[in-house]
N, C-alpha and C positions, 0 to 999 in steps of 0.2 A: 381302101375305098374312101371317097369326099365324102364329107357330112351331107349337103344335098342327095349325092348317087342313095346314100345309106338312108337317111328317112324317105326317101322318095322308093323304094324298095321294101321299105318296111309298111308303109302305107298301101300300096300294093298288095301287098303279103296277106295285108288285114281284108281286102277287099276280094282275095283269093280264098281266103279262110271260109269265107260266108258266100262266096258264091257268087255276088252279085255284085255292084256296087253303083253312085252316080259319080260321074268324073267332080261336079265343083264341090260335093259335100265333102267327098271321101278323102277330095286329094288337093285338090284348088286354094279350098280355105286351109286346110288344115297346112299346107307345107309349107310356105312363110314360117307361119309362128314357129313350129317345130323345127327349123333351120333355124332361125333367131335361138332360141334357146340355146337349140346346139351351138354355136357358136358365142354366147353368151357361158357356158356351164352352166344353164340351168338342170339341176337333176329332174328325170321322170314324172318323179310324184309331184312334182310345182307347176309344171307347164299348163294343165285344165287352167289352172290360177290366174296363168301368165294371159293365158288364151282371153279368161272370160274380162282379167282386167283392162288389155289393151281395146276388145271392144268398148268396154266403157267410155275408154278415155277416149277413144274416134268416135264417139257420139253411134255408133253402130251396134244392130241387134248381133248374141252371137251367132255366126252362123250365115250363111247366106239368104238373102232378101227374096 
């Protein structure tokens, strides 16, 4: 399976888990970053990191507006 198919599956998965979920929080914002990582090797535990930094640096709150 492609890195995208596979975080975009696992984000899914997470919004399975709980039942509910919104399409831009759940899956919108988050799947860039977490594709970038993935294909970067960033390991698990660093990515929040990655997440909250690249907001910064795009002058952007994290999260959507």
């Amino acid at each position: 399976m492609n890195a995208p198919s596979r975080v975009t599956d696992e984000l899914i998965g997470a919004v399975a888990a709980r039942g509910h979920g919104n399409l831009v929080t759940d899956l919108a914002y988050p799947l860039p970053i977490a594709i970038i990582c993935d294909l970067l090797g960033v390991p698990e535990r660093y990515r929040d990191d990655w997440s909250a930094r690249s907001s910064t640096a795009s002058g952007r709150r994290r999260g959507p507006t």
